[in-house]
Each structure stands twice: as structure tokens, then as C-alpha cells.
C-alpha positions as a Markdown table, in Angstrom:
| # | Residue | x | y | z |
|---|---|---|---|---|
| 1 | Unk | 35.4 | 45.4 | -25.4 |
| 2 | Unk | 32.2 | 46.7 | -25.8 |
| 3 | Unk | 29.2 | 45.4 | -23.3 |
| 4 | Unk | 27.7 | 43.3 | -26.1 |
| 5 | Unk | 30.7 | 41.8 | -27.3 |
| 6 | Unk | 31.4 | 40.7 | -23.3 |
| 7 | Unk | 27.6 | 39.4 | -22.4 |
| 8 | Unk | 27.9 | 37.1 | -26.0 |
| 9 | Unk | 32.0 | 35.9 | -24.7 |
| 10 | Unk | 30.3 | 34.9 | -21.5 |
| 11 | Unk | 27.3 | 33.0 | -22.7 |
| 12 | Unk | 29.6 | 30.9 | -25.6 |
| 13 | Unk | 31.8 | 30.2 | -22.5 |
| 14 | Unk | 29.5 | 29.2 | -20.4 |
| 15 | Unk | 27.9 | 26.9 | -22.9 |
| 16 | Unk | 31.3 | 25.7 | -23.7 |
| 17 | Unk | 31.9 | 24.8 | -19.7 |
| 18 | Unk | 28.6 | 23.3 | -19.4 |
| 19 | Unk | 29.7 | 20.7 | -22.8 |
| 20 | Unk | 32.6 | 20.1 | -21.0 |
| 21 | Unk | 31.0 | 18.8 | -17.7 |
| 22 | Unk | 28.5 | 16.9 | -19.6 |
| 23 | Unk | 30.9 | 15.1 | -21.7 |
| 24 | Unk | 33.4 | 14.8 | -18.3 |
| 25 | Unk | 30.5 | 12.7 | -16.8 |
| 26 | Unk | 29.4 | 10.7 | -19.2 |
| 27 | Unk | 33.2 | 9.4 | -20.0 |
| 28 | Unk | 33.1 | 9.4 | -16.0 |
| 29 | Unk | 33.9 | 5.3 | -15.1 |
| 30 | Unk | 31.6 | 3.9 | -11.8 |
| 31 | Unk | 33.6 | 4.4 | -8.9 |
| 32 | Unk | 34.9 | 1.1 | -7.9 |
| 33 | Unk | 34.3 | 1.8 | -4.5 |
| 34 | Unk | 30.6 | 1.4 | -5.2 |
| 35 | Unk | 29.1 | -1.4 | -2.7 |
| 36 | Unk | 26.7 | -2.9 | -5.4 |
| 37 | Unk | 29.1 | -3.1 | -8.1 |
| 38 | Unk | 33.1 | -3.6 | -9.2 |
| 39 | Unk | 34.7 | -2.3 | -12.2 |
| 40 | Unk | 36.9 | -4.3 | -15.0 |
| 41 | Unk | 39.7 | -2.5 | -16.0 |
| 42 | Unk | 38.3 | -1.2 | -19.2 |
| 43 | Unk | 35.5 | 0.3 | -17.0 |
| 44 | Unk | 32.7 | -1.9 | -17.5 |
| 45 | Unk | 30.6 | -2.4 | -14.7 |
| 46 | Unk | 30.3 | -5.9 | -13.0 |
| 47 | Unk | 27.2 | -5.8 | -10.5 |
| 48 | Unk | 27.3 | -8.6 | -7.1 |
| 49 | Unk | 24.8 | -10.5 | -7.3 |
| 50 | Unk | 24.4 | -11.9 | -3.4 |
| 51 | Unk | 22.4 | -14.8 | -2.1 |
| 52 | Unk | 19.5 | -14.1 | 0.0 |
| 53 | Unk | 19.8 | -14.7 | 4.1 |
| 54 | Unk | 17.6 | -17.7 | 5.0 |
| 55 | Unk | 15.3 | -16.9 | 8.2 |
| 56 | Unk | 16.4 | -18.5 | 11.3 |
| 57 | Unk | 12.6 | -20.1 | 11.9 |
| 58 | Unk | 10.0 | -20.8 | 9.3 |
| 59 | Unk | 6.5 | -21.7 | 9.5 |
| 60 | Unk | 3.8 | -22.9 | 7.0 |
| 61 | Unk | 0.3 | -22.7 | 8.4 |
| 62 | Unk | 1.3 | -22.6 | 12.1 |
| 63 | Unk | 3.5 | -25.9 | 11.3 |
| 64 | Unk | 7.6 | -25.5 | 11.9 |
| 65 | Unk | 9.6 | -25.7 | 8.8 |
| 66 | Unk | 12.4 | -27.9 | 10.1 |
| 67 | Unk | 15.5 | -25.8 | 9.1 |
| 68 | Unk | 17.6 | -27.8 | 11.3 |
| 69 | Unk | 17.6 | -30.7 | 8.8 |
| 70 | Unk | 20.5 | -29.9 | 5.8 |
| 71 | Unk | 18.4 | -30.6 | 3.0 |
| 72 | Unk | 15.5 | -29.0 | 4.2 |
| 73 | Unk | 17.1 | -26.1 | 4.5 |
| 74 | Unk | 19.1 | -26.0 | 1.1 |
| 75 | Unk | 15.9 | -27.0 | -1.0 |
| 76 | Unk | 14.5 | -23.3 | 0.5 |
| 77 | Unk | 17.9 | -21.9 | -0.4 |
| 78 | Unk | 17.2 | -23.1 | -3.6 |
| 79 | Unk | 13.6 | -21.5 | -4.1 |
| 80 | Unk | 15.0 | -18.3 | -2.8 |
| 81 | Unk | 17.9 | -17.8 | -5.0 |
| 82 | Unk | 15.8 | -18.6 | -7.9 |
| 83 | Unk | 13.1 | -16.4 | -7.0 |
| 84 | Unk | 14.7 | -13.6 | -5.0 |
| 85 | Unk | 15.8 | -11.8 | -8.2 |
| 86 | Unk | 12.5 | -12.1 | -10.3 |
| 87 | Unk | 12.1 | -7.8 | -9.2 |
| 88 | Unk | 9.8 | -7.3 | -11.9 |
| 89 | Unk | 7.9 | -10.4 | -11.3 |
| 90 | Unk | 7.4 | -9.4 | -7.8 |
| 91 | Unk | 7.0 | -5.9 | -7.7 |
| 92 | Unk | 3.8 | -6.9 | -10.2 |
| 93 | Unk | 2.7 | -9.9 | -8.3 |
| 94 | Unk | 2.2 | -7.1 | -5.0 |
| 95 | Unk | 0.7 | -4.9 | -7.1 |
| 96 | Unk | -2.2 | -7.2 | -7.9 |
| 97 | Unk | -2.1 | -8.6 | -4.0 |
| 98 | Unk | -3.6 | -5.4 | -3.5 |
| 99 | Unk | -6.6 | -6.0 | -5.7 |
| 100 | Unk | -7.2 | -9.8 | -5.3 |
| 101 | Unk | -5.9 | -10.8 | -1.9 |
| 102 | Unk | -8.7 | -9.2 | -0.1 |
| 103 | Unk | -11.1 | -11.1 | -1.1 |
| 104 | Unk | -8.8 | -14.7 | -1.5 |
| 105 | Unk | -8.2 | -13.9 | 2.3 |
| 106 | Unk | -12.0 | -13.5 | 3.3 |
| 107 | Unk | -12.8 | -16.5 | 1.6 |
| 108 | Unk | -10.0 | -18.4 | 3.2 |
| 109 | Unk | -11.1 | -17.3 | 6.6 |
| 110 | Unk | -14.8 | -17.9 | 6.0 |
| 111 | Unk | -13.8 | -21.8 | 5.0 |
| 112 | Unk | -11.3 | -22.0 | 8.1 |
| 113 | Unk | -8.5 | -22.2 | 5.7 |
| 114 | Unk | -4.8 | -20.8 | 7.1 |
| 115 | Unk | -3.9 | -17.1 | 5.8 |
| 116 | Unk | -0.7 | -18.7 | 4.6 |
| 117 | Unk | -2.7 | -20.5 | 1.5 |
| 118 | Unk | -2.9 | -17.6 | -0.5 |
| 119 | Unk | 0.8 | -18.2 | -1.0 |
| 120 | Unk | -0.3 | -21.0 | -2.9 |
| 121 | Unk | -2.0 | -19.4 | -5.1 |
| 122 | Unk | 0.6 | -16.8 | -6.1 |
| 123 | Unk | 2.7 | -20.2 | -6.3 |
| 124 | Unk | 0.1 | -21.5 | -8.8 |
| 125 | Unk | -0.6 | -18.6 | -10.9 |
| 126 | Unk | 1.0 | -15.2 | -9.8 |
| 127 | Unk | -2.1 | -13.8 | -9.5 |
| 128 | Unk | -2.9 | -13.7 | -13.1 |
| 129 | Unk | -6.3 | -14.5 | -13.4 |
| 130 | Unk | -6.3 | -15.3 | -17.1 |
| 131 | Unk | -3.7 | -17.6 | -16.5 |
| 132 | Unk | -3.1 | -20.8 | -18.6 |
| 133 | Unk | -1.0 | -23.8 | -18.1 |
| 134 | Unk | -0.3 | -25.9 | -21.0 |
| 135 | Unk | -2.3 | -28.9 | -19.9 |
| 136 | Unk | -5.2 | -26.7 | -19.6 |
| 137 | Unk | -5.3 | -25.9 | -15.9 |
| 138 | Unk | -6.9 | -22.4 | -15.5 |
| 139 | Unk | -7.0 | -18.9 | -13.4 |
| 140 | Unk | -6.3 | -17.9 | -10.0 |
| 141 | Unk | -6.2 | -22.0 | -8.7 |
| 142 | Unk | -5.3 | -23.7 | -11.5 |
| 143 | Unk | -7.8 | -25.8 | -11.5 |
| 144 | Unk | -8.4 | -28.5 | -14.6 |
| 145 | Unk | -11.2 | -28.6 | -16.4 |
| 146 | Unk | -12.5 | -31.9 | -15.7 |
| 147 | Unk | -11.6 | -31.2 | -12.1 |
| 148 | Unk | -13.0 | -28.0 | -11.3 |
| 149 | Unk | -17.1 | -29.2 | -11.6 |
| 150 | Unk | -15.9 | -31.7 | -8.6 |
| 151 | Unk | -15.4 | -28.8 | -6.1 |
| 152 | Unk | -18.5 | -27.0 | -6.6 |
| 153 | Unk | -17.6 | -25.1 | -10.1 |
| 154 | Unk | -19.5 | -24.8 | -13.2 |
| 155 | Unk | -17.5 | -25.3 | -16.3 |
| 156 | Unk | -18.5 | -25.5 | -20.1 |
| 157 | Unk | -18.3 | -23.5 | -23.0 |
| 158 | Unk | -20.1 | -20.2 | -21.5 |
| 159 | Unk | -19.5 | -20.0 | -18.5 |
| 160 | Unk | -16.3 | -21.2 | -16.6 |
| 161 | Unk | -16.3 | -20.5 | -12.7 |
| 162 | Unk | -12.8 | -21.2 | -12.6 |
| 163 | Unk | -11.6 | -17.3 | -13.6 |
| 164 | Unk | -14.1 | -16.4 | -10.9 |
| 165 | Unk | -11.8 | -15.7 | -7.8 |
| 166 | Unk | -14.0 | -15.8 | -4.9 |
| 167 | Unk | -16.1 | -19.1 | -5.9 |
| 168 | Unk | -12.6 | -20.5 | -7.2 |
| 169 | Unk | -11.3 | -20.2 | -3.7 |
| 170 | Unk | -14.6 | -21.6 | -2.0 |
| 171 | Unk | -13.1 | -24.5 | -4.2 |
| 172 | Unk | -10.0 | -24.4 | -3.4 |
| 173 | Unk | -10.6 | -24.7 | 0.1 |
| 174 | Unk | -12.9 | -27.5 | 0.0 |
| 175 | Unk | -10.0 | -29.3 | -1.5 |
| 176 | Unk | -7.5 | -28.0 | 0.9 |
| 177 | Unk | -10.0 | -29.1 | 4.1 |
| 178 | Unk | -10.2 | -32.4 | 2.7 |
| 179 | Unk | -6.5 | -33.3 | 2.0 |
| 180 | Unk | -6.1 | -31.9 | 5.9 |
| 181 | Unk | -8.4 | -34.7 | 7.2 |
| 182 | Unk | -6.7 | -37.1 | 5.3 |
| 183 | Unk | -3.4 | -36.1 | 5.8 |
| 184 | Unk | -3.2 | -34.4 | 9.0 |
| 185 | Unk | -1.7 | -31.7 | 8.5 |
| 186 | Unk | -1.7 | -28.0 | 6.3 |
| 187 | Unk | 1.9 | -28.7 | 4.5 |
| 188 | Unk | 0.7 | -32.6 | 3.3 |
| 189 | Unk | -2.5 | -30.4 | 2.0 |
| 190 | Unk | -0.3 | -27.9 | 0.3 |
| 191 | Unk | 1.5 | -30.8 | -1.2 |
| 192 | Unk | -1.1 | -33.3 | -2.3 |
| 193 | Unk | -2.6 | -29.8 | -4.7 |
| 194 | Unk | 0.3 | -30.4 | -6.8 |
| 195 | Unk | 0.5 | -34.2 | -7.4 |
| 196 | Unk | -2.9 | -34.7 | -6.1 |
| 197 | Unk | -4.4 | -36.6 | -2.7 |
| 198 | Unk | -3.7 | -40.1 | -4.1 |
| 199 | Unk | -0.3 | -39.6 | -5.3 |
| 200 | Unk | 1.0 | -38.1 | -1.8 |
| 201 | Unk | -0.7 | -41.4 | -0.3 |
| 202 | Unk | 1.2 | -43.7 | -2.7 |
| 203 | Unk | 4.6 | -42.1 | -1.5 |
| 204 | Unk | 3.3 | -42.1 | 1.8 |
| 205 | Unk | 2.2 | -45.3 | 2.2 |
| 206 | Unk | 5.7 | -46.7 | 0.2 |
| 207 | Unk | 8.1 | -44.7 | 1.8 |
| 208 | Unk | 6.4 | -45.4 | 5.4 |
| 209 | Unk | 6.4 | -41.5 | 6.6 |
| 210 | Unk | 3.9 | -39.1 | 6.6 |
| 211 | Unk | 5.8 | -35.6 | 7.3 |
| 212 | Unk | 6.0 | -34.2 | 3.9 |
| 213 | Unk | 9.5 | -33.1 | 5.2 |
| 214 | Unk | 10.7 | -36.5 | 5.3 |
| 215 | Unk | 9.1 | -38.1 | 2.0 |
| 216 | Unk | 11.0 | -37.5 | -1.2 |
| 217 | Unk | 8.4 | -36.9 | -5.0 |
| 218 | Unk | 9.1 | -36.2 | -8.0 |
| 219 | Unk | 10.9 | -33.0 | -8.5 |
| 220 | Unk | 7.8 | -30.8 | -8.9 |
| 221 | Unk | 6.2 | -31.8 | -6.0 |
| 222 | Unk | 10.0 | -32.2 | -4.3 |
| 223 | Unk | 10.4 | -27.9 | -5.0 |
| 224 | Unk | 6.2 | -27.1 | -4.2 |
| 225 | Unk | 6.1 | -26.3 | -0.8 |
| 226 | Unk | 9.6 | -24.8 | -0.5 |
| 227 | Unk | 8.5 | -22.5 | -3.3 |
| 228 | Unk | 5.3 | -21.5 | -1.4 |
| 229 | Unk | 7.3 | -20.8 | 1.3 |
| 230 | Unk | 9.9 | -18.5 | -0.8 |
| 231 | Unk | 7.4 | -16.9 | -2.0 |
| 232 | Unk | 5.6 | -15.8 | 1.5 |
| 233 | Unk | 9.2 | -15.1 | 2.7 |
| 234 | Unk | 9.9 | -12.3 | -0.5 |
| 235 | Unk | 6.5 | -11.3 | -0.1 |
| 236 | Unk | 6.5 | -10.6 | 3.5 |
| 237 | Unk | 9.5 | -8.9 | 3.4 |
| 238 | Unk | 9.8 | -7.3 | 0.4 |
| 239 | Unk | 12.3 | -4.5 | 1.1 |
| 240 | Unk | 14.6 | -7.2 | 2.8 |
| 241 | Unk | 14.8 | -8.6 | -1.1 |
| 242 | Unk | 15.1 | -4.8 | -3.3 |
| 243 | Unk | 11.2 | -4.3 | -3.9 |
| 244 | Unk | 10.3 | -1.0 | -2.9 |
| 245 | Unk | 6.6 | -0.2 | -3.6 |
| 246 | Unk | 4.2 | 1.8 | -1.5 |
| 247 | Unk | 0.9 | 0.4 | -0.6 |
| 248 | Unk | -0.5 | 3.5 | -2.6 |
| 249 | Unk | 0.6 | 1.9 | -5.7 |
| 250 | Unk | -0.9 | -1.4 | -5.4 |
| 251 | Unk | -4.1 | -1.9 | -7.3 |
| 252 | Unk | -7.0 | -1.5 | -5.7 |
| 253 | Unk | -10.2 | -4.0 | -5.5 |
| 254 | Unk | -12.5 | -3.3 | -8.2 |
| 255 | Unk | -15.9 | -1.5 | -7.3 |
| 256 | Unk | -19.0 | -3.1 | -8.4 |
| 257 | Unk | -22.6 | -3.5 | -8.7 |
| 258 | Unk | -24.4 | -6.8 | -9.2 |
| 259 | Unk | -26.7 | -7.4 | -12.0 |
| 260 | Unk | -28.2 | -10.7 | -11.1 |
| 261 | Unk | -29.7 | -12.6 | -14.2 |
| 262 | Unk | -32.7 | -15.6 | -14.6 |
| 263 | Unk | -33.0 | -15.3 | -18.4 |
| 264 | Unk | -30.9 | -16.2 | -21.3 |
| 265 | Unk | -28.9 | -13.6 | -22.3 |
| 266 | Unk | -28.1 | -14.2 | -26.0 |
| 267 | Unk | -26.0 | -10.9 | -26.6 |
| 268 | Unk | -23.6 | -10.2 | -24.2 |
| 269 | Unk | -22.6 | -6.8 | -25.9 |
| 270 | Unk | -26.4 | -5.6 | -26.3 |
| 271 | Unk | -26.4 | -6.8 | -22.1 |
| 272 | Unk | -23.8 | -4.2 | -21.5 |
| 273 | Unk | -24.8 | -1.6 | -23.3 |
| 274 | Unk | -28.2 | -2.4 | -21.4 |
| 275 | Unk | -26.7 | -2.0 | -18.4 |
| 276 | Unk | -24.5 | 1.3 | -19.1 |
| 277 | Unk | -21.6 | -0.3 | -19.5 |
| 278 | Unk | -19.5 | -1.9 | -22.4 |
| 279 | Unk | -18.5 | -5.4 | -23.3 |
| 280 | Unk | -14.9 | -5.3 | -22.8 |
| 281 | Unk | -15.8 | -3.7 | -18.8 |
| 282 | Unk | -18.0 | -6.9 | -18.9 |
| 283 | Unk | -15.3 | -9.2 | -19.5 |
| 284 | Unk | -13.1 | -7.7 | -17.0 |
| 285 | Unk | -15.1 | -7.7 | -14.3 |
| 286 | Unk | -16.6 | -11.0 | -15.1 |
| 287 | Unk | -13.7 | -13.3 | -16.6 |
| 288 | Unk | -16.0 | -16.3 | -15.8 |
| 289 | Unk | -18.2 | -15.4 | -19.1 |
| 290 | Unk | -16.5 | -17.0 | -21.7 |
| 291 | Unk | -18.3 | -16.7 | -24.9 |
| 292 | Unk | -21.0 | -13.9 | -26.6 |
| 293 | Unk | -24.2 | -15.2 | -24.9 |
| 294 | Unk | -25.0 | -16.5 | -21.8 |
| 295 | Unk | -27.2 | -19.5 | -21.6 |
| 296 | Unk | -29.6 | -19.5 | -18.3 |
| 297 | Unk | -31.1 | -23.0 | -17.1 |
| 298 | Unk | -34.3 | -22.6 | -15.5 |
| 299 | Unk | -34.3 | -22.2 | -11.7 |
| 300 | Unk | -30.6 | -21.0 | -12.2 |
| 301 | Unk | -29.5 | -17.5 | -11.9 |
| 302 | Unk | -26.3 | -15.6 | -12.3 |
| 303 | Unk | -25.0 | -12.2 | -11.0 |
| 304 | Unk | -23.1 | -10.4 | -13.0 |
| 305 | Unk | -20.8 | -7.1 | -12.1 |
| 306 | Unk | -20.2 | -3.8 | -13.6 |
| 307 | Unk | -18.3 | -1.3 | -12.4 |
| 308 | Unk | -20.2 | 0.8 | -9.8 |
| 309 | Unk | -21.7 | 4.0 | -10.6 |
């Protein structure tokens, strides 16, 4: 057998070997030994799906969740299960914690609002700033339209403060402070944002109790704080629940520079181009501008972001 002859017999049996061990694995079944799966007997793969450990002790703004009481503790078994495998929806959510809770927590602090109530607001919108309900409630807080102007926010057809994090917060917390002093306590606060102050006083006053813990609502209001407090629980712990994601891939806050504006601005697009920028950078930094011109009051000024330079 002549050298050439050899060399070629060994290269089309190696390639032959390495078909074989290709095909070998891919017919290869899962090992039903695996700990996160079983295996049918036709060698399809049946993955356990396991329900989340509830903490021992919970807290919602310094306030004890009473886990001691059966139903307390099964409507949080309830949140978690539902949202304990949302990976996708969670791994995103942190991502964007990075960029927006920052500031959400400065403002809560400056208004003497609890850290935990930024939980509320991933309960309220996930973080999605451009987020819409289908009764109209908008952005970060979900604020109404007809509500938001009450805490402080301007709202019309060009300009709507509700998509405008910080000063949605500022609002935000002027609500939660309120509901506090007429309720006594951060979880009634929490509670009154989703069926409002009145309504948590009407079941209140009928059902002669106070502790949101021991008042039953409509089943909305019945899952709201238990879902905030899910929600903290995955997010706190987020390898404890499958969500692996280093702190390097979270987004980062957006670097800006301030424009501040005193004049009518009747194209936004010439504005940007103005300024350097463009109007689609325009919008995303400022989501509060809603339409193609911006209509300044006198006496009223705006400031407006780019990104910085």
C-alpha cells in the first residue's frame, strides 16, 4: 500500500468515525438519571417543574407579612407559582432595573417613601415605560389620564409627564404619603393604588378591620400586594428562582445633557437636529413629548435631554 493510498484510507476513516459519533449522539436518549428531567419510554423528555420554597418571614415596607395565617400564606404561594417561571420576563425586567431603578429609588428616598415601593412599580408596569393598559393607564405608574394632573403631572396632547419616570414617581409618592396618613400603614397604601383610597375605606369601614391582611376585595386588589411581594422575593433572589444574569449585563442609566426650553418649539425634528441629535434619540430620552411640536406657555419652561456628548 503505497503512502498515498494509506494517508487517503485514514482520512475517509476518520471522517467515517467522526459520522458515526455524531449520529451516536444525536440518537443518544437524556439520561433518565438527569435531576431536572425523566424520560418516557419512547425517549421523550419530561422536565419537573417544582414549586418555589416560601420564605420563612416576609416583610413589606418594614411591616411583617403574617405567614402564620393559612391563607395568607397560600395567596403568596399562589403569586409565586404563577410568577416564579416567567424566566424571560424576569431576566428582562432586571435588565431594565439596572437602568430605571436608580433614579425610582432616589426619588423614593427624597419623598420618604420605603425602598420596597419600587416593587410596585415593576407590579404595575414591568418597567416598561411605554406601557399601556387597556383603560388607558400609562408608563412606569400607571397612572390615568384624568388622574395623573391631580398629583402634580402635566397631561394633554403634547406633552404627557406620565412617561417621565422621575416626576411620575414624585407622583406616585405623593399618593403613596397620603394613603399612609389615612390608612396607617405602607401595605393599606400599597393596596388602596389598585382600587383607589375610597374603595379600601368602603371595605374597611364594612368589614370593620383595617389590616389589609384581614379584609377580603375583589380579586384584583385580593392578589395586589401578594404579587408585589412575589415579585420583590424573585427579584431579590434571583438565582434562588433560575435567573442567572450578571450585573454587567443589565442596562445602564442613560447619560444626558439638559436642553432647557422657554419658547415654542413647533418642529421637534428641526429641535434635534438643532441640538446634534436626531428625533427618534429625542423620543427616547424624552418619552414625555408626545407629538411633533412642543407648545411652551409663557412663564413655563421645559428641559429636555439628549444623550450626552
Amino acid at each position: 500500500m503505497t503512502p498515498r493510498v494509506r494517508t487517503a484510507l485514514y482520512i475517509t476513516s476518520g471522517f467515517m468515525a467522526g459520522i458515526l459519533l455524531v449520529t451516536a449522539i444525536a440518537l443518544k436518549k437524556i439520561d433518565s438519571g438527569a435531576t431536572a428531567v425523566e424520560v418516557s419510554p419512547d425517549g421523550r423528555p419530561q422536565y419537573k417543574w417544582y414549586a418555589p420554597v416560601l420564605p420563612a418571614k416576609m416583610e413589606f415596607a418594614g411591616e411583617n407579612v403574617p405567614l402564620e395565617k393559612w391563607e395568607v400564606k397560600e395567596k403568596l404561594d399562589r403569586e409565586l407559582l404563577v410568577n416564579s417561571y416567567l424566566h424571560g420576563s424576569q431576566l428582562y425586567i432586571q435588565k431594565l432595573a439596572g437602568r430605571y431603578f436608580p433614579a425610582i429609588e432616589a426619588r423614593l428616598k427624597a419623598n420618604s417613601i420605603p425602598d420596597d415601593f419600587k416593587y410596585v412599580c415593576v407590579a404595575e408596569s414591568s418597567l416598561q415605560q411605554n406601557a399601556l393598559s387597556g383603560v388607558g393607564a400609562a408608563s412606569f405608574w400607571q397612572f390615568m389620564k384624568d388622574t395623573g394632573p391631580g398629583y402634580g403631572l402635566e397631561v394633554n396632547d403634547e406633552v404627557d409627564e406620565r412617561f417621565n419616570a422621575v416626576k411620575a414617581t414624585d407622583a406616585a409618592c405623593k399618593y403613596f404619603q397620603t394613603a399612609y396618613n389615612r390608612f396607617g400603614t405602607w401595605t393599606a397604601a400599597a393596596a388602596s393604588y389598585n382600587c383607589g383610597m375610597q374603595g379600601y375605606a368602603n371595605q374597611s369601614d364594612f368589614q370593620q378591620a383595617t389590616n389589609y391582611y384581614d379584609l377580603i376585595f375583589p380579586d384584583e386588589t385580593n392578589r395586589y400586594v401578594y404579587r408585589i411581594l412575589a415579585l420583590k422575593y424573585i427579584l431579590s433572589h434571583p438565582q434562588s428562582f433560575g435567573n442567572i444574569l450578571d450585573e454587567s449585563e443589565q442596562y445602564k442609566p442613560l447619560k444626558s445633557r439638559i436642553v432647557e426650553v422657554d419658547k415654542t418649539i413647533e418642529n421637534l425634528t428641526d429641535f434635534a437636529k438643532a441640538n446634534g441629535s436626531s428625533y427618534k434619540m429625542l423620543k427616547i430620552y424624552n418619552p414625555w413629548l408626545r407629538a411633533h411640536k412642543l407648545t411652551v406657555k409663557n412663564g413655563k419652561k421645559y428641559q429636555v435631554e439628549f444623550p450626552a456628548q
